[in-house]
C-alpha positions as CSV (number, residue, x, y, z in Angstrom):
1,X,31.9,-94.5,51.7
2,X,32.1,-91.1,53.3
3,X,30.9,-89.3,50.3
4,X,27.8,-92.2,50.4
5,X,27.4,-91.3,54.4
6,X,27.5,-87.5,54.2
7,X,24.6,-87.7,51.1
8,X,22.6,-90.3,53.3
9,X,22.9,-87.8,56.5
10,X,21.8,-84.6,54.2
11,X,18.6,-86.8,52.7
12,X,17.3,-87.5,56.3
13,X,18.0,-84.3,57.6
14,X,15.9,-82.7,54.4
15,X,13.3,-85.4,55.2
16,X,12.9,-84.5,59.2
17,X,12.6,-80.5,58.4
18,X,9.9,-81.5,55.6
19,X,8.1,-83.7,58.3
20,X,8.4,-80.8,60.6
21,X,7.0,-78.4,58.6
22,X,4.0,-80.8,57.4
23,X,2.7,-81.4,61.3
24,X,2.9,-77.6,61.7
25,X,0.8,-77.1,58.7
26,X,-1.5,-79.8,60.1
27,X,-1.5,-78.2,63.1
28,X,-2.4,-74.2,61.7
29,X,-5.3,-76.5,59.8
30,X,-7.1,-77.7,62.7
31,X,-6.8,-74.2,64.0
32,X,-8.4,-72.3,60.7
33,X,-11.2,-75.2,61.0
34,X,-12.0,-73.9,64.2
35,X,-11.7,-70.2,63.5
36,X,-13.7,-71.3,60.8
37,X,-15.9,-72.6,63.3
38,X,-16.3,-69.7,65.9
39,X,-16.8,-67.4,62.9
40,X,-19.6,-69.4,61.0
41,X,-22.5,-69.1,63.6
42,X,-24.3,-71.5,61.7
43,X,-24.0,-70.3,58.4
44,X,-21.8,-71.7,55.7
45,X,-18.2,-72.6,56.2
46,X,-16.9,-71.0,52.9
47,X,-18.5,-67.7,54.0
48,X,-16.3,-68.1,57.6
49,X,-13.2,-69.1,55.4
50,X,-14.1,-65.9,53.2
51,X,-14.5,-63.8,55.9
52,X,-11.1,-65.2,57.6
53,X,-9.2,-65.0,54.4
54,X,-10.2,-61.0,54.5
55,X,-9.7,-60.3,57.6
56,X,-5.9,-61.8,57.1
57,X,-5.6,-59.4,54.1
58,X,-7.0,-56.3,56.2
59,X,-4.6,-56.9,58.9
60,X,-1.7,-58.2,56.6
61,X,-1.4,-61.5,58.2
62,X,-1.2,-65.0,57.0
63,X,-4.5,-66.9,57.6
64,X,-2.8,-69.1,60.2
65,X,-2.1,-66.5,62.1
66,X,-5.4,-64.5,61.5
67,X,-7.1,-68.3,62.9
68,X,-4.8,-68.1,65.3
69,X,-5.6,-64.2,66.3
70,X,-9.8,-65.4,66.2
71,X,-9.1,-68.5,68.1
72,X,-7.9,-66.4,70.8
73,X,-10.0,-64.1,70.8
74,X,-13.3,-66.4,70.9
75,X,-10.8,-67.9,73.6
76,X,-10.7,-64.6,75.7
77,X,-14.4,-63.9,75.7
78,X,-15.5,-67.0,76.5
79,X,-16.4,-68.5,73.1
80,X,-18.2,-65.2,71.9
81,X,-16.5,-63.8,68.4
82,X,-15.8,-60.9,68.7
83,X,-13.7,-60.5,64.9
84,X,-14.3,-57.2,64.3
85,X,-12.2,-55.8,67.0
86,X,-8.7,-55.9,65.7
């Protein structure tokens, strides 16, 4: 019965941390779309998701936190993007 406990208790624990790591992934999401967003200007999304994915190589950064950097930064200067300040 203990054995049965202890393997129940490990299965929930696994399944909270994977739950908690899927609504922080949700959450970095909605942040690239509105990097995404802030770097498009009106042109195409891909093109502002290329141009995110390269600035995250050029800085060696995840995108999440390349999003995240732009986000701020459109944030700061009052919804101007300003990406090619690093």
């Amino acid at each position: 019965a203990l054995l049965i406990a202890r393997q129940s208790f490990e299965a929930r624990k696994l399944l909270a941390s994977e739950i908690s790591s899927l609504r922080l992934r949700v959450a970095e999401r909605q942040t690239i779309v509105r990097a995404v967003e802030a770097l498009s200007k009106g042109a195409e999304d891909g093109r502002a998701y290329a141009q995110l994915r390269s600035l995250a190589m050029s800085w060696q950064i995840s995108v999440e936190e390349a999003a995240r950097r732009i986000v701020a930064m459109t944030e700061e200067e009052g919804g101007d993007d300003q990406s090619h300040r690093a």
